[in-house]
C-alpha positions in Angstrom: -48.7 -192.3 2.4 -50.9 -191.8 -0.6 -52.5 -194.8 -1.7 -53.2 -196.1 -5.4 -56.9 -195.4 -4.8 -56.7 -191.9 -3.5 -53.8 -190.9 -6.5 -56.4 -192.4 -9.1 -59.2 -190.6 -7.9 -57.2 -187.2 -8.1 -55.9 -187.4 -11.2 -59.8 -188.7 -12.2 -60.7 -184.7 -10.5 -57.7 -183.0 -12.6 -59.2 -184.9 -15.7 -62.6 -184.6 -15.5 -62.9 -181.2 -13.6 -60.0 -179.2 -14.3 -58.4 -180.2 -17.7 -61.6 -180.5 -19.7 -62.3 -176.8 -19.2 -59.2 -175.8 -20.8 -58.6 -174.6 -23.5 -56.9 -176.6 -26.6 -54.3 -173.9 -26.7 -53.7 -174.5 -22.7 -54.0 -178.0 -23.3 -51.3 -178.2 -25.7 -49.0 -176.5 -23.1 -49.8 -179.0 -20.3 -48.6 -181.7 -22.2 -45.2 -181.1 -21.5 -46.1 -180.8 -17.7 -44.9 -184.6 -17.8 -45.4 -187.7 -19.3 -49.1 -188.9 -17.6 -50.5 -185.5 -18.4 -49.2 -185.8 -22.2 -50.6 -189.2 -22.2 -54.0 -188.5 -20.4 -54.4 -185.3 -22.8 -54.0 -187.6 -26.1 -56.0 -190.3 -25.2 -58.9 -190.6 -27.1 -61.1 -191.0 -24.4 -60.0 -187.6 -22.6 -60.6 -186.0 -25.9 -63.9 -187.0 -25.7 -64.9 -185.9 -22.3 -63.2 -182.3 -23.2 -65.3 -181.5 -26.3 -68.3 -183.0 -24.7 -67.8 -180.4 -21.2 -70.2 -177.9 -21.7 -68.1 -175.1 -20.4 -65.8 -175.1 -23.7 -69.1 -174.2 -25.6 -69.8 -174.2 -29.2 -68.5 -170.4 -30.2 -69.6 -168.4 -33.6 -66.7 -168.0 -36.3 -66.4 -166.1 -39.6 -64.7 -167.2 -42.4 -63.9 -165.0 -44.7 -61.7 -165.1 -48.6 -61.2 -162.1 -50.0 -58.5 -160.3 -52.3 -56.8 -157.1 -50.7 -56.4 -154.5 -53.5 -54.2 -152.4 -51.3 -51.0 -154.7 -50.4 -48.3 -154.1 -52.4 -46.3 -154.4 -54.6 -49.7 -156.5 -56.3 -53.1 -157.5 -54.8 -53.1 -160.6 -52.3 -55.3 -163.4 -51.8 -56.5 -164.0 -48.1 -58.4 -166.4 -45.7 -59.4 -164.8 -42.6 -60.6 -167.0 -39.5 -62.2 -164.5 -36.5 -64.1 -165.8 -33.4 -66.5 -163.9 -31.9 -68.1 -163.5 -28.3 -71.0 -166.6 -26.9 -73.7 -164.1 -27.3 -74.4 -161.5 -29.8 -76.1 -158.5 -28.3 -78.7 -156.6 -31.0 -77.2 -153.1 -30.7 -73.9 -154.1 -29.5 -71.1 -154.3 -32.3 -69.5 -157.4 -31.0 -65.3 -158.0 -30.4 -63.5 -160.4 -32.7 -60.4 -162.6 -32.5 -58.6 -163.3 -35.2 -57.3 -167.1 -35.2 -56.1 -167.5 -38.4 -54.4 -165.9 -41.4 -52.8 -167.1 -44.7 -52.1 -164.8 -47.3 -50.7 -165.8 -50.8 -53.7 -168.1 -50.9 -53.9 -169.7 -54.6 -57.6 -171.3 -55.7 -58.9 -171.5 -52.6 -63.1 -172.5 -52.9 -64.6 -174.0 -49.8 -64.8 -174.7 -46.6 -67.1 -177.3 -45.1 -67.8 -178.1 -41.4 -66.8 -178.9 -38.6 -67.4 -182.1 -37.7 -65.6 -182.6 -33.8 -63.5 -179.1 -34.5 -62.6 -180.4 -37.8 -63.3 -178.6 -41.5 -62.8 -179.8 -45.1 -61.3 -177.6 -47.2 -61.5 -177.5 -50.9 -59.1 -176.3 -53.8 -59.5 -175.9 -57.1 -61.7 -175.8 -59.9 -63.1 -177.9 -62.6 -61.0 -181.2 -63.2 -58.1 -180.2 -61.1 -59.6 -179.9 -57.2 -58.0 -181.0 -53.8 -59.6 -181.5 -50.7 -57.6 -181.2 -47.2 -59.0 -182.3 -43.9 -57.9 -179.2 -41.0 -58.5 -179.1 -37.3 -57.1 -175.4 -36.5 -57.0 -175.9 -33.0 -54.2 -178.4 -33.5 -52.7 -177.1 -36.5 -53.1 -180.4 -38.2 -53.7 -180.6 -41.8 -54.0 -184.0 -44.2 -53.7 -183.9 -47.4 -56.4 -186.7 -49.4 -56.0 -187.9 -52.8 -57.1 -187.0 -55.6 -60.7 -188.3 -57.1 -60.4 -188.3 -61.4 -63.9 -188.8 -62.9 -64.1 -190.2 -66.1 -64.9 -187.5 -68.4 -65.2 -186.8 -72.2 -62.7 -184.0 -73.6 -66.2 -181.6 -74.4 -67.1 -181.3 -70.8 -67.6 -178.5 -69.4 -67.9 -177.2 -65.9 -71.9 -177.6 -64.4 -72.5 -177.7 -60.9 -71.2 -179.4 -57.8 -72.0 -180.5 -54.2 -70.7 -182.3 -51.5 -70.9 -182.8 -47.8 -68.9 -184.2 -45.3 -69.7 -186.7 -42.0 -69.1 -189.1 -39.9 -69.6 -193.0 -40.0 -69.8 -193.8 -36.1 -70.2 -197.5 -36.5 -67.2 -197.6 -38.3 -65.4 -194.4 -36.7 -65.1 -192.9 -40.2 -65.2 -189.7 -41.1 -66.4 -189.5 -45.3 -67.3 -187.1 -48.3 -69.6 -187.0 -50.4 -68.8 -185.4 -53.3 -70.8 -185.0 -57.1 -70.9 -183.4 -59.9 -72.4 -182.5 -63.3 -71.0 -181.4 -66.8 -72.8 -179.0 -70.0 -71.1 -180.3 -73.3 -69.3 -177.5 -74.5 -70.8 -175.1 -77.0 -74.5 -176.3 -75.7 -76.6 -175.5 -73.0 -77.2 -179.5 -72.7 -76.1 -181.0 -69.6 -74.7 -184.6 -69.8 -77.3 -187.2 -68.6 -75.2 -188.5 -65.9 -74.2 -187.3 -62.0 -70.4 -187.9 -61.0 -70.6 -189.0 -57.8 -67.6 -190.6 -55.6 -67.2 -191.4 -51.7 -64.6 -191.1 -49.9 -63.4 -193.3 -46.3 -61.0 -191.5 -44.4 -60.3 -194.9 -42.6 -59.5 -196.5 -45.9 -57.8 -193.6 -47.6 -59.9 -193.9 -50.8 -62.3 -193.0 -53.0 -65.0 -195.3 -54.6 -67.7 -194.5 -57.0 -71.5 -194.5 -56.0 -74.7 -194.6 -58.7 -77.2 -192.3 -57.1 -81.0 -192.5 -57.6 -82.0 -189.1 -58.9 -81.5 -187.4 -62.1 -79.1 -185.2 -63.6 -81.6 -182.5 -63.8 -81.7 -182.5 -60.0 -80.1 -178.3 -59.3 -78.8 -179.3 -55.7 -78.0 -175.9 -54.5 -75.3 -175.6 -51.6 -76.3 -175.2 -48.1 -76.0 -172.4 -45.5 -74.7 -173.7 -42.5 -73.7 -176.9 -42.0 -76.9 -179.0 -42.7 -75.6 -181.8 -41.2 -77.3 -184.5 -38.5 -76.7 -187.7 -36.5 -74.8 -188.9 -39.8 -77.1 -187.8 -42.4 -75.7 -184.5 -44.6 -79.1 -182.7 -46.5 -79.1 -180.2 -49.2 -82.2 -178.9 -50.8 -82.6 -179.9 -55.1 -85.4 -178.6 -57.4 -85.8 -179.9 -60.7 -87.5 -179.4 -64.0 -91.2 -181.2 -62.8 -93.8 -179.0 -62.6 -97.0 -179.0 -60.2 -99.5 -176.4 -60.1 -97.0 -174.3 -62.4 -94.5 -174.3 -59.5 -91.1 -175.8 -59.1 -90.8 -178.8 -56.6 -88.3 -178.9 -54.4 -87.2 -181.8 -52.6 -84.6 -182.2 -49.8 -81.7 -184.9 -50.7 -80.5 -186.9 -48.1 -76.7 -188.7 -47.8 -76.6 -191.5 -44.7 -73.1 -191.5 -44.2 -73.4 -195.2 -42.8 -75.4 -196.6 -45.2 -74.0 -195.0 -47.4 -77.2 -194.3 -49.8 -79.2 -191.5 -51.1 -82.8 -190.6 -50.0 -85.1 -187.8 -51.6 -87.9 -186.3 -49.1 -90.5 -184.0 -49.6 -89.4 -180.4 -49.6 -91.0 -177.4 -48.6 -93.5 -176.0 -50.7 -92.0 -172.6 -51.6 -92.4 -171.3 -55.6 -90.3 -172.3 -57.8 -89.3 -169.1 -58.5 -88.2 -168.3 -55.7 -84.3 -168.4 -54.2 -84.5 -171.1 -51.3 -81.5 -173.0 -49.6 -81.4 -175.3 -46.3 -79.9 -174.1 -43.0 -79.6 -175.5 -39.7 -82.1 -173.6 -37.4 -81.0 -174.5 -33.7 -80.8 -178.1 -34.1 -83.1 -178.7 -37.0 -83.0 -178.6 -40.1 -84.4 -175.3 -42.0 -85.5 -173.8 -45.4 -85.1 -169.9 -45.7 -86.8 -168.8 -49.5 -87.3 -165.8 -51.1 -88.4 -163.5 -54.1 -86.9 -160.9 -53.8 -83.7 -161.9 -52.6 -81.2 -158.6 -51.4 -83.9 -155.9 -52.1 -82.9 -153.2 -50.2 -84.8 -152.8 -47.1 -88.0 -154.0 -47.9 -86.3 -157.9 -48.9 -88.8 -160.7 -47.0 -87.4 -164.1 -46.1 -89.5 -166.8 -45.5 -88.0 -169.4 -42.6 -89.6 -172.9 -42.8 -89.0 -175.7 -40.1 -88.6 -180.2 -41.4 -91.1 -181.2 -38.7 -89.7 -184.9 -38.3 -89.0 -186.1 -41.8 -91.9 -185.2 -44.1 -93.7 -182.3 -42.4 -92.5 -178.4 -43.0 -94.2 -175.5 -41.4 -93.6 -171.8 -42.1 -92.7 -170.5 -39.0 -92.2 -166.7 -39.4 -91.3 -164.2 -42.5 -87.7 -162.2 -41.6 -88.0 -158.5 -43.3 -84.4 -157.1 -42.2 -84.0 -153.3 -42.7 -80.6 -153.2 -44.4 -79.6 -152.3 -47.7 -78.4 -154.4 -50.7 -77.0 -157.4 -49.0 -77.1 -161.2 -50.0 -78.5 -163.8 -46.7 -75.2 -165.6 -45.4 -76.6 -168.0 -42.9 -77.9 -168.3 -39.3 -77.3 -169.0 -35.7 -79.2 -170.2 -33.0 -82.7 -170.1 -33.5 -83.5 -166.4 -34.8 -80.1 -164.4 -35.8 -79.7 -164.3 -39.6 -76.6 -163.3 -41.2 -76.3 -161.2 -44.4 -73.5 -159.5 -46.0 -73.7 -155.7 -47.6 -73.4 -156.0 -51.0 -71.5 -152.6 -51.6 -69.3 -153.0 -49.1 -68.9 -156.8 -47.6 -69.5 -155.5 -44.3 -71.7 -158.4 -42.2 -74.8 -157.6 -40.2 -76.4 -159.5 -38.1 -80.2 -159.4 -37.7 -81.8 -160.7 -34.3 -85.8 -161.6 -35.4 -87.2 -161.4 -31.7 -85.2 -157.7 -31.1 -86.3 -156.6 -34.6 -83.0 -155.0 -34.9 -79.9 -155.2 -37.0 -76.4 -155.1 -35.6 -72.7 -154.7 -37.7 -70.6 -158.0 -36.3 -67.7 -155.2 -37.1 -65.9 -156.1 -39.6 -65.3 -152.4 -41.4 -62.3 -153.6 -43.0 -63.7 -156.2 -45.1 -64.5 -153.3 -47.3 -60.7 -154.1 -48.8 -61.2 -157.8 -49.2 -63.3 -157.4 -52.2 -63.7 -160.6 -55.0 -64.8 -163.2 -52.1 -67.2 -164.7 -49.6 -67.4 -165.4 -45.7 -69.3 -168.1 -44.4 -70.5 -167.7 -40.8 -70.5 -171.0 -39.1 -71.1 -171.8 -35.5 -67.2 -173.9 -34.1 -66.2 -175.9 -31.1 -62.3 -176.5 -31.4 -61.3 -180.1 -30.2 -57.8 -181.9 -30.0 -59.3 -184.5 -32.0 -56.6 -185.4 -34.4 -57.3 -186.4 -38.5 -57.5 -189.9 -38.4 -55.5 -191.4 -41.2 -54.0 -194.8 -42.2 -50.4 -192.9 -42.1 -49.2 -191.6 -38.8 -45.8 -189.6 -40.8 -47.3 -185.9 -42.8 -45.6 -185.0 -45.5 -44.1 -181.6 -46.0 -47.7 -181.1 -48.3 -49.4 -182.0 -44.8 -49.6 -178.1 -43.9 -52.5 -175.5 -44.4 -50.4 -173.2 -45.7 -49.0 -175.9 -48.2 -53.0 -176.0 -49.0 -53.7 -172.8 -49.2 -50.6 -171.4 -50.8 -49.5 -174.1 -53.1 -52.3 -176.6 -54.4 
């Protein structure tokens, strides 16, 4: 006879040392095993310990938008999702897996993340944008209301920004979200940054006064420059210093909720610089002669604690035109071939340049891809409704917003 003791402590070794290293995709299966496995797989505290296991690993994804000139009867409008192998080998064109695909996509514009296997995704332009939280591993999608700033008819389209984190005091998961407005007809931009917050938990948005100036050209980040609850982008404004630009890095606290401006690095204003997340920490990569073909030099600089930068190394990848797309790890760069949208991967330790594979991007022309490093999770979007709407979908999202 099995006693209570002994069944505990198995199902503890099919929890902690079996399930865990699953898959979400086998996970999802085994839930219909019977009821204490479907309960055990959506208790929070499983979900936990199975994106915490070290042997479901973070794994590299591209995202890529594009429009395909060659379906027919007319063009169509696509978001790709491939993942690709744990290492990337300089020299070896890696295989792919295509996890997602929605065509008929409408005014699709961004995707932030992930924060525990979950992205934001953003839709629209000017007044009239949507934001969607999306775990993909689930197929979960939530729909968040809409924010309406309160703008003057002459406004006109600026600039924007936002982030995305989580609140762990209050188990919250937030955006940040601002913008700025030129009065029509005029190059002037209005004296005032729209900024607005929004709580997941509460299922709202609030307005926030932040403490730097409309002049402030927050440019968005590579990566996602996100840490321990704090989102950073890099700004440069209008103040000169030894006829350079400063930049400064601007800081969001997600619990705190308030705004903190650091010392950048000290690149030249005239250069093209954005943050990244290099390993763990955060990054600057700048340079002058951004996408110059084969001779282009990239400076990488490294936030030693909070006020300190040091320029670690200058990258000089041997590709043609291209634009820089991001990074992994510590020393792969990602830039995307300007003529063709083709991605290469350049490894700074081999010296050497390697094609992630993606030929057929070459027909997804009119778009972007973001590489970004995933873990998939089965942690669900935590909102004050448990019952989605039929506008709960990503292809809703995609296709319809």
């Amino acid at each position: 006879m099995t006693s209570n003791t002994e069944s505990c402590s198995r199902e503890d070794i099919i929890a902690d040392h079996i399930l865990t290293r699953l898959s979400v995709k086998s996970l999802l299966r085994y839930k219909r095993v019977c009821k204490s496995w479907r309960d055990l797989i959506k208790s929070s505290s499983f979900i936990r310990k199975h994106f915490d296991n070290e042997s479901t690993g973070t794994r590299k994804i591209v995202v890529k938008f594009g429009v395909d000139y060659e379906t027919s009867p007319l063009p169509t409008r696509q978001v790709h999702l491939y993942l690709l192998p744990d290492n990337i080998i300089s020299g070896c064109v890696p295989t792919h897996q295509r996890i997602y695909y929605c065509d008929g996509v409408n005014d699709f514009r961004n995707m932030v993340g992930p924060i525990n296997g979950i992205f934001l995704l953003e839709n629209g332009h000017f007044l009239d944008v949507r934001f969607a939280w999306w775990n993909p591993a689930i197929k979960q999608c939530r729909v968040i209301p809409n924010i309406e700033f309160d703008v003057e008819e002459n406004f006109e389209d600026c600039c924007r920004s936002l982030g995305i984190g989580f609140d762990k005091t209050n188990q919250d998961y937030k955006i940040i979200y601002f913008r700025t407005f030129n009065i029509k007809f005029t190059s002037v931009v209005y004296p005032k940054i729209f900024t607005a917050l929004y709580s997941t938990k509460n299922d709202s948005w609030k307005f926030l006064e932040p403490n730097f100036s409309h002049e402030s050209q927050i440019s968005f980040s590579q990566n996602f420059t996100y840490q321990n609850g704090v989102y950073y982008w890099l700004a440069s404004s209008n103040v000169k210093r030894d006829k350079e630009n400063v930049y400064s890095v601007l800081a969001f606290d997600f619990e705190t909720e308030l705004f903190e401006i650091m010392p950048g690095p000290p690149i030249p204003g005239e250069y093209w610089a954005t943050l990244v997340l290099r390993g763990k920490s955060i990054a600057a990569i700048a340079s002058k002669d951004m996408s110059k073909a084969m001779t282009a030099e990239y400076d990488i600089w490294q936030r030693i604690g909070e006020n300190n930068w040091i320029k670690v190394y200058t990258v000089n990848p041997q590709i043609p035109f291209h634009m820089p797309n991001g990074m992994w790890e510590y020393d792969k760069y990602v830039y995307e071939l300007t003529q063709n949208y083709r991605l290469m991967c350049y490894d700074q330790n081999a010296k050497q340049a390697t094609s992630l594979g993606f030929d057929f991007f070459i027909r997804l022309l009119s778009g972007f891809a973001w590489p970004l490093d995933y873990k998939e999770s089965l942690f669900p979007i935590p909102l004050r409704t448990e019952n989605p709407t039929e506008k709960d979908t990503d292809e809703y999202f995609f296709r319809k917003y």
